[in-house]
C-alpha positions, 0 to 999 in steps of 0.5 A: 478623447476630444481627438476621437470625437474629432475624427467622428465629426469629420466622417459623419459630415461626409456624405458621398454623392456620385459624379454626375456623367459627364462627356470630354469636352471637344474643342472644334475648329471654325468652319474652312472649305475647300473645293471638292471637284474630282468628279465630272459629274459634280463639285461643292465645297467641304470641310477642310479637316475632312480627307476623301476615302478612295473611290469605290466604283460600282456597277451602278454608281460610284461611292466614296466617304467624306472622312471626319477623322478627329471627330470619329465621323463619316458622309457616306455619298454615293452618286447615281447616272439616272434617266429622268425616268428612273427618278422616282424610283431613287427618291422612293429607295432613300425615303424607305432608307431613311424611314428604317429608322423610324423605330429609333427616331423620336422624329425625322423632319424634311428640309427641302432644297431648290436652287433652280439656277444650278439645277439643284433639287434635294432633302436634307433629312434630320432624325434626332434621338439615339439613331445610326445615321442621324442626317441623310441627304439627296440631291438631284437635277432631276433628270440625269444625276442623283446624290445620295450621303448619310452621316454615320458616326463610328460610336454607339448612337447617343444624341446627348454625347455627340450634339456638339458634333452634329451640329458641328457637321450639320452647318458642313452638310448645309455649306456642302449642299448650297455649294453643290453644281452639276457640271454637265446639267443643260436641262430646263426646269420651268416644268419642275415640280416633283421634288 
């Protein structure tokens, strides 16, 4: 009898809780580059545990994917020729590619970039909450150049299980960005403030 009474006293102690959700651990490497420099147009420095997905050229530009292949990630960039002309326009077309998202933002704040000795001008967009590409950029001289990349991860957006990531890429973008050189910008900029 004292063995039954046992057995109840051990179930009635048990209560079941549920395992909290959890995400597998991921273990990133310390940041490396490597210089980036099969364009004529451009060159910066990237992660080394990236590969370069083949160049797509395009009537309009040319297009190529900056593959973070062990972190399920992508930089998708595309580089523009412009006449300085045409500036605005491009900086009108990437301000209403990053604004699509506005309904799934819970905020998109703009970090502006100059570096008046490379002739280098841009905006590193960061959005947070649940978004398809939560960090976009351009970059320009301002008269003949314009660079344009979003990361993109290949999952279903969900900011709590990829933040290690992006913040991750995020430090890679910023090293790409203050890395950037146009190779063939002789302009001057003294007049330079539009961007």
């Amino acid at each position: 009898m004292s063995f039954i009474a046992f057995c109840f006293l051990l179930l009635s102690c048990t209560n079941p809780v549920p395992k909290p959700q959890g995400y597998y651990r991921i273990d990133l490497p310390a940041h490396q580059y490597k210089k980036f420099n099969q364009y004529p147009e451009f060159s910066f420095e990237l992660s080394q545990y990236t590969t370069i997905e083949p160049v797509i050229d395009t009537v309009k530009g040319e297009w190529f994917n900056i593959d973070y292949t062990g972190l399920n990630a992508k930089i998708y960039c595309s580089y523009y020729p412009i006449k300085s002309s045409e500036l605005n326009k491009y900086i009108e077309d990437n301000h209403k590619l990053v604004y699509r998202h506005v309904m799934k933002a819970d905020a998109i704040t703009e970090q502006p970039f100059s570096d008046v000795d490379k002739n280098v001008f841009g905006v590193l967009y960061c959005l947070e909450g649940n978004v398809a590409s939560p960090l976009q950029f351009t970059l320009t001289d301002s008269i003949a150049n314009f660079f344009r990349a979003s990361l993109m991860f290949n999952t279903v957006p969900n900011q709590d299980s990829i933040t290690p990531v992006l913040e991750y890429i995020k430090e890679d973008i910023r090293h790409l960005i203050e890395s950037f050189e146009w190779k063939s910008c002789t302009a001057d900029f003294t007049d330079y403030t539009d961007y």
